[in-house]
Biopython code that builds the backbone (N, CA, C, O; Angstrom):
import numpy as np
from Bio.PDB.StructureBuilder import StructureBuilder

atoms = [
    (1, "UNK", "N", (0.824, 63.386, -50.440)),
    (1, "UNK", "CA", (0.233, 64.431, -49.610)),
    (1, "UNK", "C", (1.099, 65.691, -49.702)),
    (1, "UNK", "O", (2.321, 65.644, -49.561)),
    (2, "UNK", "N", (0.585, 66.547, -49.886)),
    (2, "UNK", "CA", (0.884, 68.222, -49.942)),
    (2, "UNK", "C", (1.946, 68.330, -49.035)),
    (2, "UNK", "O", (2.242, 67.169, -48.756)),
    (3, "UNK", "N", (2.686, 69.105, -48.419)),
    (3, "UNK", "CA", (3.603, 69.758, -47.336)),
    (3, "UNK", "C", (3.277, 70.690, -47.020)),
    (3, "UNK", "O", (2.457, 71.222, -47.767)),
    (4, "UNK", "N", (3.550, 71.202, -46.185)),
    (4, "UNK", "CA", (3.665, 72.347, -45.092)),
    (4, "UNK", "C", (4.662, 73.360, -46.131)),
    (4, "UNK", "O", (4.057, 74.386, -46.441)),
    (5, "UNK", "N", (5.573, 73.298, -46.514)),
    (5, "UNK", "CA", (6.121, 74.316, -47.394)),
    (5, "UNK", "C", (5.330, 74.581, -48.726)),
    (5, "UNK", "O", (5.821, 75.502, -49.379)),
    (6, "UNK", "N", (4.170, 73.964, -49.309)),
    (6, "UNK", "CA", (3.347, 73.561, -50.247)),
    (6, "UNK", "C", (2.185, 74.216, -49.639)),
    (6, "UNK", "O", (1.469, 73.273, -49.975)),
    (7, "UNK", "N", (1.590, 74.782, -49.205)),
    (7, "UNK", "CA", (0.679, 74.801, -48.150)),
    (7, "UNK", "C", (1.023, 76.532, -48.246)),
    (7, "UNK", "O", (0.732, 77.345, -49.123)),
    (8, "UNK", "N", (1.537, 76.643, -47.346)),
    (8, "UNK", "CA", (2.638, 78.208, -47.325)),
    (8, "UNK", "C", (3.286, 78.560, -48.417)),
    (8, "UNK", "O", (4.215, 79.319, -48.139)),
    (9, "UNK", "N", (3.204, 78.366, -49.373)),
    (9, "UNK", "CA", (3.854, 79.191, -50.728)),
    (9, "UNK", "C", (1.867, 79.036, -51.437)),
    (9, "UNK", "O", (1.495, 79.980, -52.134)),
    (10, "UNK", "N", (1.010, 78.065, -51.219)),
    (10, "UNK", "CA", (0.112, 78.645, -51.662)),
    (10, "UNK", "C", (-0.782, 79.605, -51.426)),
    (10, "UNK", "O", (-1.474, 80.196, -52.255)),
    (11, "UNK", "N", (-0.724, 79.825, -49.582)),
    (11, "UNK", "CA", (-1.195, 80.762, -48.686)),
    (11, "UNK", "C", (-0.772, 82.083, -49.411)),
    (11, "UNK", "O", (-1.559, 82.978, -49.718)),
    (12, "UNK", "N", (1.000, 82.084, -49.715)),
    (12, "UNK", "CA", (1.820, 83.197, -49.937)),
    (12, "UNK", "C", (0.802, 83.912, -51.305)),
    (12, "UNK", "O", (0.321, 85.039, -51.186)),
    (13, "UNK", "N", (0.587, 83.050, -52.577)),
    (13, "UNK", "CA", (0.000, 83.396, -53.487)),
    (13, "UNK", "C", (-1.153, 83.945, -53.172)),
    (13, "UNK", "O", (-1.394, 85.124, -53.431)),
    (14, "UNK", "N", (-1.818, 83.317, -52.702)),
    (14, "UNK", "CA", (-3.453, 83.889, -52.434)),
    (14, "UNK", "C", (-3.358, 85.187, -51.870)),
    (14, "UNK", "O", (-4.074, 86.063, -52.353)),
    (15, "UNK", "N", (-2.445, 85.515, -50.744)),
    (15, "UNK", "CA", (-2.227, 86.892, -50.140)),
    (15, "UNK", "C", (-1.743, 88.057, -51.387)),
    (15, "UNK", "O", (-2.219, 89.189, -51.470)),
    (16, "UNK", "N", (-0.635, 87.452, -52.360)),
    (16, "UNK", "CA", (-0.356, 88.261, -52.573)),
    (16, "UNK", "C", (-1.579, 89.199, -54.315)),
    (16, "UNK", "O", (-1.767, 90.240, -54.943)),
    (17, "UNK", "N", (-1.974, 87.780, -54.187)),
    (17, "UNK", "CA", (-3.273, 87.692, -55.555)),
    (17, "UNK", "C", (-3.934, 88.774, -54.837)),
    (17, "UNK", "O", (-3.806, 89.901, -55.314)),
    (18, "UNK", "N", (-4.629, 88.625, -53.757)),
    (18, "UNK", "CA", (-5.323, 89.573, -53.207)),
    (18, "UNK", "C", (-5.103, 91.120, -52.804)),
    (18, "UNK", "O", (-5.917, 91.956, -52.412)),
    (19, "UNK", "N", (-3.679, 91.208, -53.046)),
    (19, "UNK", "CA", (-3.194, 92.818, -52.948)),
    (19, "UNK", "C", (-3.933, 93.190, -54.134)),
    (19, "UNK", "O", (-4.856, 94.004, -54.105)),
    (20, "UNK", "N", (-3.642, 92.760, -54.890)),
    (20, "UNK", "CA", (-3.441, 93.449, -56.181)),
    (20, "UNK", "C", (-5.116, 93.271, -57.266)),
    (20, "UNK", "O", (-5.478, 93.855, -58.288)),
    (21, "UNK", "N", (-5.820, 92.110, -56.349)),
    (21, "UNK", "CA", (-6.752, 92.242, -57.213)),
    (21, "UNK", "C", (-7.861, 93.566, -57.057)),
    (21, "UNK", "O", (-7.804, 94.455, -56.208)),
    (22, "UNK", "N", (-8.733, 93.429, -57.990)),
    (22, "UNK", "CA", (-9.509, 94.813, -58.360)),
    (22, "UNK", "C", (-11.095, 94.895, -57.946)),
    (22, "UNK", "O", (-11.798, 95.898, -57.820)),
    (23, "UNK", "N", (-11.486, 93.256, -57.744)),
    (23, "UNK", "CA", (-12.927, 93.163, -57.332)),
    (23, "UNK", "C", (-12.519, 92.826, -55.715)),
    (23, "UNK", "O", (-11.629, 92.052, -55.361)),
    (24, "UNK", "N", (-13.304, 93.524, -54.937)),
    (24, "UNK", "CA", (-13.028, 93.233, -53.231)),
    (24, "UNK", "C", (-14.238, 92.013, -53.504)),
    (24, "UNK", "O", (-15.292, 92.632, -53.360)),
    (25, "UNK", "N", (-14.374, 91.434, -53.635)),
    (25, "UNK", "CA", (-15.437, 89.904, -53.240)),
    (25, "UNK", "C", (-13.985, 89.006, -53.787)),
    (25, "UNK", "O", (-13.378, 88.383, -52.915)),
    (26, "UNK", "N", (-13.439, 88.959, -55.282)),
    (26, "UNK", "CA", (-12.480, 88.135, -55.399)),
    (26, "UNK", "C", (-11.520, 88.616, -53.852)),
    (26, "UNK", "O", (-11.656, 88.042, -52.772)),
    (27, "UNK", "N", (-10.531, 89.838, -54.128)),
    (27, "UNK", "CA", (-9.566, 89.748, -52.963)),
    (27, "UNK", "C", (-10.317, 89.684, -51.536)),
    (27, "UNK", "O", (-9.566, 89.777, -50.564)),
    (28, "UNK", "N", (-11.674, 89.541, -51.280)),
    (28, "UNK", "CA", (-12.251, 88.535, -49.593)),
    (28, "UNK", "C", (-11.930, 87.458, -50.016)),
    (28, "UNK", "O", (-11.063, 86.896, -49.347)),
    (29, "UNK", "N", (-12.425, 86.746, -51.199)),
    (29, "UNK", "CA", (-12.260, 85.504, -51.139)),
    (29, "UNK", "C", (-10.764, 84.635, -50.751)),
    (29, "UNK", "O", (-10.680, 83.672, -49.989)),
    (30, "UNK", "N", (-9.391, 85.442, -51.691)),
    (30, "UNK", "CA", (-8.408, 84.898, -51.892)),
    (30, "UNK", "C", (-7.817, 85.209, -50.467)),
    (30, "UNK", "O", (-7.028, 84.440, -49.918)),
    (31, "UNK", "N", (-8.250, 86.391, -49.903)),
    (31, "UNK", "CA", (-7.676, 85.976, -48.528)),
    (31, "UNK", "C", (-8.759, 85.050, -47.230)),
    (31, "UNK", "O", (-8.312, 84.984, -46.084)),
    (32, "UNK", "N", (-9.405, 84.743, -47.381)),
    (32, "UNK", "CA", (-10.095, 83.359, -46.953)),
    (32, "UNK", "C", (-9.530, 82.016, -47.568)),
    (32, "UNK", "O", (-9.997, 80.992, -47.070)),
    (33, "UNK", "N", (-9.244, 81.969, -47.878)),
    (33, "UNK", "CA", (-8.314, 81.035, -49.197)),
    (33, "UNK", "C", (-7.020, 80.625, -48.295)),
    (33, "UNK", "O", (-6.894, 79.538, -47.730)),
    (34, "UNK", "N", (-5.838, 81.974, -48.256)),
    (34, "UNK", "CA", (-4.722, 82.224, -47.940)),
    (34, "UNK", "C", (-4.755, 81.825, -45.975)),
    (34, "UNK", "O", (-3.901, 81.212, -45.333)),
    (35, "UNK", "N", (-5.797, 82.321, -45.576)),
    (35, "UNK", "CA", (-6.010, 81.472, -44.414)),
    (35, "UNK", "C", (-6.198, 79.893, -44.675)),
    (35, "UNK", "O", (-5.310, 79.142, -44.272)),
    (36, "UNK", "N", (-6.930, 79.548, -45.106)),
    (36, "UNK", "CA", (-6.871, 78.874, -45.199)),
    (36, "UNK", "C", (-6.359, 77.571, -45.124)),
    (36, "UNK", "O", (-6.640, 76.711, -44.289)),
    (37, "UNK", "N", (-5.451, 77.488, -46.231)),
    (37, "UNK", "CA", (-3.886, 77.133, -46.670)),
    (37, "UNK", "C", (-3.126, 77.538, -45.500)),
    (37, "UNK", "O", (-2.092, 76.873, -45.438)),
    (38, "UNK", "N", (-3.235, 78.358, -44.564)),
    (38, "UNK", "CA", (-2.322, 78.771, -43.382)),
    (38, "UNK", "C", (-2.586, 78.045, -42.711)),
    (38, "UNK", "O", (-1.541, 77.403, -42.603)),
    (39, "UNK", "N", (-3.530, 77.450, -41.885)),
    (39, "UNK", "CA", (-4.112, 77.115, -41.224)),
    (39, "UNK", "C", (-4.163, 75.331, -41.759)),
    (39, "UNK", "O", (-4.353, 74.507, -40.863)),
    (40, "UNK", "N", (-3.998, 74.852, -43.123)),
    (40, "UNK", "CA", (-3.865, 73.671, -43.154)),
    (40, "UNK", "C", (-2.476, 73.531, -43.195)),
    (40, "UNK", "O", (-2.183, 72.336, -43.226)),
    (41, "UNK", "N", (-1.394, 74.350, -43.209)),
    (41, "UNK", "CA", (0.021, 74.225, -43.057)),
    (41, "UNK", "C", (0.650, 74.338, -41.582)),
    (41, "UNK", "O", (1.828, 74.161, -41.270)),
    (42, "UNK", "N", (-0.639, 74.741, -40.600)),
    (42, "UNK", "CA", (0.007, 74.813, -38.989)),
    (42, "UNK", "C", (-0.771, 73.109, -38.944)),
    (42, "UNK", "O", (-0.307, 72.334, -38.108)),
    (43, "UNK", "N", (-1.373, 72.850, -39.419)),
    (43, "UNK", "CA", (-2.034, 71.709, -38.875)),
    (43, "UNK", "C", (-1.113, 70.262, -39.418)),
    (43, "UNK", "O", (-0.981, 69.221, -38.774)),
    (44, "UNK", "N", (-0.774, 70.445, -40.236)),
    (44, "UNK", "CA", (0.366, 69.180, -41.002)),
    (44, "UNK", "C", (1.571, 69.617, -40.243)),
    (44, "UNK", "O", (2.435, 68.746, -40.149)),
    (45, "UNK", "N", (1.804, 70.638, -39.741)),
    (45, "UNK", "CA", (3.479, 71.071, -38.808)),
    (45, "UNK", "C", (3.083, 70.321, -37.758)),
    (45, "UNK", "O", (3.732, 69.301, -37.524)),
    (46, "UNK", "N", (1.985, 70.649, -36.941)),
    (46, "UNK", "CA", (1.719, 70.282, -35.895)),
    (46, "UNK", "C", (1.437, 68.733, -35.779)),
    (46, "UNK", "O", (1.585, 68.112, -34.726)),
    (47, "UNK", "N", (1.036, 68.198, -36.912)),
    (47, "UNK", "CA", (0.685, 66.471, -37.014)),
    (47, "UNK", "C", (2.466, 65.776, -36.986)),
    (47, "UNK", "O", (2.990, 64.926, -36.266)),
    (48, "UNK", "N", (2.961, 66.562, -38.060)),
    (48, "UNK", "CA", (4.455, 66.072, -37.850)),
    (48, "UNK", "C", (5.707, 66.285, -36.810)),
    (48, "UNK", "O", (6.769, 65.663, -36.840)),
    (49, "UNK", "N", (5.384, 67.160, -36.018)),
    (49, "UNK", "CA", (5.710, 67.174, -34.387)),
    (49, "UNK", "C", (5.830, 66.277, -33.404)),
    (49, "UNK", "O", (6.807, 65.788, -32.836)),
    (50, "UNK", "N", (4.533, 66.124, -33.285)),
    (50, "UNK", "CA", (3.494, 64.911, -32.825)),
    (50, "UNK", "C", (4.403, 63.800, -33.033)),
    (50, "UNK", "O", (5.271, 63.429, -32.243)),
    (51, "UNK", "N", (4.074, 63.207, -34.380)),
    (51, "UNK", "CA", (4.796, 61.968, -35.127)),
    (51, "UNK", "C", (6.013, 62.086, -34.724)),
    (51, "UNK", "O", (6.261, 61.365, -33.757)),
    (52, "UNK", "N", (6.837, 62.695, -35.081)),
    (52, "UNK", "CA", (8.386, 62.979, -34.490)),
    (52, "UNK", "C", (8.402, 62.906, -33.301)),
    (52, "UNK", "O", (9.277, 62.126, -32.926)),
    (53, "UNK", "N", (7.724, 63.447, -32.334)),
    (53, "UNK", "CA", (8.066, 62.868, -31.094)),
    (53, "UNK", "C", (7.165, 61.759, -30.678)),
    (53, "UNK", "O", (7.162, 61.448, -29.487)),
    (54, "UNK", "N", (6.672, 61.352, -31.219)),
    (54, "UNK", "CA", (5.893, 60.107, -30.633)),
    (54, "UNK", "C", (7.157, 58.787, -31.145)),
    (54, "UNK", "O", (7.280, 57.887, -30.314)),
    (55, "UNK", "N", (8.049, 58.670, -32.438)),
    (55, "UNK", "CA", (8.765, 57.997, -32.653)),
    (55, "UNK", "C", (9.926, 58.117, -32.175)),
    (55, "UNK", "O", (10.740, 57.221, -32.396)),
    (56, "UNK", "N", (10.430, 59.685, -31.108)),
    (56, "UNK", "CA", (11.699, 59.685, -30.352)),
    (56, "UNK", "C", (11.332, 59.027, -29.858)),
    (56, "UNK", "O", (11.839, 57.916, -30.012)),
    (57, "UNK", "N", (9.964, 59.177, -28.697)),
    (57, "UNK", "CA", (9.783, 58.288, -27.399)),
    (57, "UNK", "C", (9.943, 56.944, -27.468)),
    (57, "UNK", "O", (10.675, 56.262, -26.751)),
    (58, "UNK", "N", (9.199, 56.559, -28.400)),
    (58, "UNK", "CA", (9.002, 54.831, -29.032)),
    (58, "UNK", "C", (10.386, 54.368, -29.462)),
    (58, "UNK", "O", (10.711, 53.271, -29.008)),
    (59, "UNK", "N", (11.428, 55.098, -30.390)),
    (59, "UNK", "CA", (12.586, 54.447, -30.366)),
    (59, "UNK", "C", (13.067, 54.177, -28.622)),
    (59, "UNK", "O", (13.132, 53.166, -27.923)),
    (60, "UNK", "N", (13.280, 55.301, -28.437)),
    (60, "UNK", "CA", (13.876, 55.302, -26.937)),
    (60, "UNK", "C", (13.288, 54.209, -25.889)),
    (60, "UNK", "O", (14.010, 53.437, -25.257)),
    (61, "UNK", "N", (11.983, 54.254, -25.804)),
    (61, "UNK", "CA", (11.309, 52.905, -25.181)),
    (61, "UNK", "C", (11.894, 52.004, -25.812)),
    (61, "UNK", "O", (12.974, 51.812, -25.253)),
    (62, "UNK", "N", (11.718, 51.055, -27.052)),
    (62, "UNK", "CA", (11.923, 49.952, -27.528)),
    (62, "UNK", "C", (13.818, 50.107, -27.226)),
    (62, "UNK", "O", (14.410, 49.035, -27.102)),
    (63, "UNK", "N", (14.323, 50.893, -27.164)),
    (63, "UNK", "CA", (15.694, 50.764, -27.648)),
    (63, "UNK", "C", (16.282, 50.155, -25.383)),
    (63, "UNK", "O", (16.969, 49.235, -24.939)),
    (64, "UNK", "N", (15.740, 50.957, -24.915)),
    (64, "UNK", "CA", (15.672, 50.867, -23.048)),
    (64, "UNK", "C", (15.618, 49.176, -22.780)),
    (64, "UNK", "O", (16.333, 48.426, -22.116)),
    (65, "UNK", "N", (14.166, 48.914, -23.805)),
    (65, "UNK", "CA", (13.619, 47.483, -23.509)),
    (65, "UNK", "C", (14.425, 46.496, -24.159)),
    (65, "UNK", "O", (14.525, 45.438, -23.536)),
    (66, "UNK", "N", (15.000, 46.570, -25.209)),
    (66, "UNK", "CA", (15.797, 45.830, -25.857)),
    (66, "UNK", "C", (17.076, 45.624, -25.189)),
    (66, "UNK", "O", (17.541, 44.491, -25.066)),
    (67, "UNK", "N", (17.731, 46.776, -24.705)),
    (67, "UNK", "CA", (19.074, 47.062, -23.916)),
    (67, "UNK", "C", (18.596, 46.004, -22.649)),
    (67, "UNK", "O", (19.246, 44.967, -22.514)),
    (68, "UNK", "N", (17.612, 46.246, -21.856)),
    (68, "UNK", "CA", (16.892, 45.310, -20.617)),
    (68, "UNK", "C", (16.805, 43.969, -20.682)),
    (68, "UNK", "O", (17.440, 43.192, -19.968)),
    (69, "UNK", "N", (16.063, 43.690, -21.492)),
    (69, "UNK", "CA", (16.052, 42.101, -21.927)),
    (69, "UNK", "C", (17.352, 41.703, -22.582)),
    (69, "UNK", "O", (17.529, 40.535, -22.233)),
    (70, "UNK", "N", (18.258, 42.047, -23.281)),
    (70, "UNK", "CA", (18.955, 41.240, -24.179)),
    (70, "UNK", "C", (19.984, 40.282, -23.486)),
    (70, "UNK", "O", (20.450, 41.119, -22.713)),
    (71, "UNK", "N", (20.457, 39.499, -23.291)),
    (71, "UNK", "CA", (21.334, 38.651, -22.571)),
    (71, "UNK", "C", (22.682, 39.055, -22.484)),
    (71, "UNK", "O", (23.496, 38.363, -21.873)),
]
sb = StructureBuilder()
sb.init_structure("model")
sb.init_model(0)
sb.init_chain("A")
sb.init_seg("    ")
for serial, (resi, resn, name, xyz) in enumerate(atoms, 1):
    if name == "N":
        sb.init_residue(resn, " ", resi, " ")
    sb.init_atom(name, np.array(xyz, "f"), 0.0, 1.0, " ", f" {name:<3s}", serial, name[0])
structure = sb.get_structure()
């Protein structure tokens, strides 16, 4: 699966494709594109947040419960 830094360096391209291109339908497109890619790189940040703290909590639970029970 792609990354979030993968994601954002392709956003980066599409923006910068679109300065410079010469037909305005290509540079609409490439910046619809560059959103795009932005927008699937806040969404994989934001999934791996999530995950990261869903596995602080869960260590920390299991680690509480283990400390509790152990003899």
């Amino acid at each position: 699966m792609p990354s979030v830094a993968y994601f954002r360096r392709q956003a980066d391209i599409c923006f910068r494709l679109a300065l410079i291109a010469s037909d305005e339908e290509v540079s609409n497109r490439l910046i619809i594109m560059a959103q795009e890619y932005t927008d699937r790189a806040e969404k994989l940040n934001e999934d791996n947040e999530l995950d990261q703290t869903g596995s602080a909590q869960t260590g920390s639970f299991m680690s509480h419960r283990v400390a509790k029970f152990s003899p």
